[in-house]
C-alpha positions in Angstrom: 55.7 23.4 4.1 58.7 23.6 2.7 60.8 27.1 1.1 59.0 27.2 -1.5 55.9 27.0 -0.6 56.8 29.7 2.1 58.1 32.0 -0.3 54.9 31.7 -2.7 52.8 32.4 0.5 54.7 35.7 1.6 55.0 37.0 -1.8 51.2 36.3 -1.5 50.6 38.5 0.9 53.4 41.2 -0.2 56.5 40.1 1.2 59.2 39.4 -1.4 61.9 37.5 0.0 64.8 35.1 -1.3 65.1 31.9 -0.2 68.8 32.9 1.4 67.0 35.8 3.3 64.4 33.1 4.3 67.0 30.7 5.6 68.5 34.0 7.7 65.2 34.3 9.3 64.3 30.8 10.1 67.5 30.7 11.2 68.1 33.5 13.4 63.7 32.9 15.3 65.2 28.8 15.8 62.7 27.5 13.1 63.6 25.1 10.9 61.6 23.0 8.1 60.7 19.8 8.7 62.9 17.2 6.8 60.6 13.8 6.3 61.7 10.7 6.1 61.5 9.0 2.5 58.5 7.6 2.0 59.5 4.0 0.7 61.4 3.8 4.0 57.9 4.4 6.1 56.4 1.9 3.7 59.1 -0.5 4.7 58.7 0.0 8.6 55.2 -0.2 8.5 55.3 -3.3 6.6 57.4 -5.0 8.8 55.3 -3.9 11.7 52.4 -5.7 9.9 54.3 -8.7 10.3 53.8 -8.8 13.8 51.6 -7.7 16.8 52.0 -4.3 14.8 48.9 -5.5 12.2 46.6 -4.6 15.5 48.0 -0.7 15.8 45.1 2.1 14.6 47.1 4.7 12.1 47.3 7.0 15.4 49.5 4.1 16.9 51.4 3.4 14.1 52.5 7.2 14.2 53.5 7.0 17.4 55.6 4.0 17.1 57.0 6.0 13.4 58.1 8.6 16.0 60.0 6.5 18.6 62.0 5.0 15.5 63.1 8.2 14.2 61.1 8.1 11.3 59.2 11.4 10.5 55.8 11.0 8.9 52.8 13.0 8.6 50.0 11.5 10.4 47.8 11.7 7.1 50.5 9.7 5.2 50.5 6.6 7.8 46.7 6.4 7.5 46.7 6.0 4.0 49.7 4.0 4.1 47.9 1.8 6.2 44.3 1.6 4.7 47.0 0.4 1.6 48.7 -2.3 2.9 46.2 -3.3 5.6 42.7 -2.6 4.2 40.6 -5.6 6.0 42.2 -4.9 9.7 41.1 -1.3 8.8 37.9 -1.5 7.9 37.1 -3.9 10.8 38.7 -1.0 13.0 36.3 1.9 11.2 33.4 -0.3 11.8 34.4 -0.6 16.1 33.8 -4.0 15.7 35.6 -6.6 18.4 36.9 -9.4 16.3 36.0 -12.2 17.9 36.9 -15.9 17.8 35.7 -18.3 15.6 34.0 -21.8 16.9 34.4 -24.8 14.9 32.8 -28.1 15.5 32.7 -31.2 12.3 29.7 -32.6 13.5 27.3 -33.9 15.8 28.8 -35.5 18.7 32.4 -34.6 17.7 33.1 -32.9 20.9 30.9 -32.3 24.2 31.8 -30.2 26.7 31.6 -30.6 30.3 31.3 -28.3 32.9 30.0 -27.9 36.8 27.8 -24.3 37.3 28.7 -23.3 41.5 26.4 -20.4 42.0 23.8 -22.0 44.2 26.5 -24.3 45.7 27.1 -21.7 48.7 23.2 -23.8 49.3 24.5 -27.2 49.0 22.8 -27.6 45.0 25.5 -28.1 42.5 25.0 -27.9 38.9 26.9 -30.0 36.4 25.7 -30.0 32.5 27.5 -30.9 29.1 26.7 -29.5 26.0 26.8 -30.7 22.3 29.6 -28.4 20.7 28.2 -28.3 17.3 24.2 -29.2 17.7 24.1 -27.1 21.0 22.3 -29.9 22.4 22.1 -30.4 25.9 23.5 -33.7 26.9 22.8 -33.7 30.7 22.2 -30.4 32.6 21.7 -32.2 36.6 20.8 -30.8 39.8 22.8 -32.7 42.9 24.8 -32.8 46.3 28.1 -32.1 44.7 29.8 -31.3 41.5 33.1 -32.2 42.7 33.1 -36.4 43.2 34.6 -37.4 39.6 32.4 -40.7 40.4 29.2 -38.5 40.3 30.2 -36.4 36.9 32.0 -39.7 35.8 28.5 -41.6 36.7 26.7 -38.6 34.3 29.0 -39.1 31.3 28.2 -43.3 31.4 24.2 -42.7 31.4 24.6 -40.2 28.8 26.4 -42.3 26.2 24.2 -45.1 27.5 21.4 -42.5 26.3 22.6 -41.0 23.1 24.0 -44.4 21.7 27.8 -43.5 21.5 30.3 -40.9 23.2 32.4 -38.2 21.5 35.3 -37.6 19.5 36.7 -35.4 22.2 35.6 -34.3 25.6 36.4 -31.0 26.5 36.5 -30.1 30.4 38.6 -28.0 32.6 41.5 -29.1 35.0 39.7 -29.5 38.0 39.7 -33.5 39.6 36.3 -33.8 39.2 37.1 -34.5 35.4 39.9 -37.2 36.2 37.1 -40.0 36.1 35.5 -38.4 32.4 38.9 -37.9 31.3 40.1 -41.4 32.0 37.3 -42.8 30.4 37.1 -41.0 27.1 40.9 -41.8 27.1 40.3 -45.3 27.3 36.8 -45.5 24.8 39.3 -44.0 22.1 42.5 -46.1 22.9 41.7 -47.6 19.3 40.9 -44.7 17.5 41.7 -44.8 14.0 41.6 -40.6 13.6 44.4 -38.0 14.8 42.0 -37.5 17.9 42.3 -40.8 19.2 43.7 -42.2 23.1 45.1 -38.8 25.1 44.2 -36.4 22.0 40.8 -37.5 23.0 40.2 -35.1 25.7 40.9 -31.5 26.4 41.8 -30.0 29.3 41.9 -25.8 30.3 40.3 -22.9 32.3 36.6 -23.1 32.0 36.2 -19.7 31.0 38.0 -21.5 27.4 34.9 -24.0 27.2 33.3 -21.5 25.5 30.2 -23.7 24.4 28.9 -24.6 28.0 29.7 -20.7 29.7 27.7 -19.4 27.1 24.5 -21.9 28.2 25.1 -20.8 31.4 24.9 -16.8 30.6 21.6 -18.2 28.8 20.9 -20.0 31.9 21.0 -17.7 34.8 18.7 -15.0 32.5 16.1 -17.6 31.7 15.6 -19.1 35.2 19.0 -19.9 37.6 18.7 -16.0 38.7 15.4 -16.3 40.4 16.9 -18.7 42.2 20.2 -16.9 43.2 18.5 -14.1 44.7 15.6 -16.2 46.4 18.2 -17.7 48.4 20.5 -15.2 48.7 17.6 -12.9 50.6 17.2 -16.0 52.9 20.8 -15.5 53.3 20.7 -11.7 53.8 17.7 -12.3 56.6 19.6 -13.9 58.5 17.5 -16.9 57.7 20.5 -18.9 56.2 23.4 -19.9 58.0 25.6 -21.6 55.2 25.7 -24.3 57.6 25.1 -28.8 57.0 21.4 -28.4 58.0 20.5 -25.3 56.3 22.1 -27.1 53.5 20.7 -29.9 53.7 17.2 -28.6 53.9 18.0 -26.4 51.0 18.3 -29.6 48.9 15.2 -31.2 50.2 12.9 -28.4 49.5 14.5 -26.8 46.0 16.8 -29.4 44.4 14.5 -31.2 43.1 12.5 -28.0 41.8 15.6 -26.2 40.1 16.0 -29.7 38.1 12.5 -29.3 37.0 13.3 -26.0 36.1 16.2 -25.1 34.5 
């Protein structure tokens, strides 16, 4: 409020005072009014914190950080300033809503990706699959010994091309050695690549939790069928009935490989 609006409220309610004798009183009980900043300089800050990691702040953190630069605001004014300048990022924050990334793919075969699934490998079956990025397809989804010979996943990506007729644009895989084999051959397949994805731009390499295609098949996976076996073995485990060991292992793979490939 400012001394106006005090004065008008006091006379309200029967107090007549001047705006001197108002000052005196403020004055002597250590109040003061509240002097805001100008309003086209909090439009100007807020902008310019739009510009940046800023465009992610709700109005309540915008206020804050109004605050910390000496700029006084009223909370009420920074929401509206923002639902102004910002309206989308707003409404996606009214509707508590994660924005999440976006997938693209051009085509069928444009990019598979590759990737080994090491639950059950505590019991000597590894799981190694590759996916179509844009169809979803499953390329190969194989039960064996080991997921981490490059000559075994390598061995996978030959018969699958050998299958579908062709390879693709890119491989995608993570930065484990058991990709140097798949790497080194889609590097080589492309070496004459016409496109802006040809020779080392062939292939991509990162964390697996980025090869966002093939971790969500195996989310979809373990519900469908991979869980049952999880938990069979791991009360086999838990019973003392499995000792992690090269027989155990080995008998593992003789009596359930074969069925989990059936399976999932």
């Amino acid at each position: 409020m400012n001394y106006q609006d005090i004065l008008t409220s006091t006379a309200l309610h029967g107090f007549i005072l001047s705006k001197i004798h108002l000052i005196r009183i403020l004055k002597v009980n250590g109040l003061f009014c509240r002097r805001f900043s100008d309003l086209q300089e909090v439009i100007d800050f807020i902008t310019d914190q739009l510009r940046g990691p800023g465009r992610l702040h709700s109005y309540r953190w915008m206020y804050v950080k109004c605050l910390e630069h000496g700029i006084q605001v009223r909370k009420e004014d920074v929401k509206l300033i923002l639902a102004k300048l910002d309206s989308v990022s707003t409404a996606v924050r009214r509707r508590r809503q994660l924005n999440r990334r976006q997938y693209f793919s051009q085509g069928p075969n444009f990019i598979w990706h590759i990737d080994s699934y090491d639950k059950l490998k505590l019991y000597g079956i590894c799981i190694n699959g590759c996916i179509d990025g844009f169809s979803r397809r499953i390329i190969w989804l194989k039960a064996a010994l080991t997921s981490s010979d490059p000559y075994v996943i390598g061995g996978n990506f030959v018969e699958a091309m050998e299958q579908v007729g062709g390879g693709p644009r890119i491989g995608c895989t993570n930065l484990g050695t058991e990709n140097v084999v798949v790497r080194d051959l889609q590097v080589f397949l492309r070496r004459n690549g016409e496109d802006n994805r040809s020779g080392e731009r062939s292939h991509i390499a990162g964390a697996s939790t980025a090869n966002q295609r093939i971790e969500s098949w195996w989310g979809v996976m373990r519900k469908e069928g991979i869980e049952y076996w999880i938990q069979l073995l791991g009360e086999l485990k838990d019973k003392g009935l499995f000792a992690c060991d090269f027989l155990d292992e080995a008998l593992s793979q003789l009596c359930f490989m074969s069925i989990i490939q059936i399976r999932v």
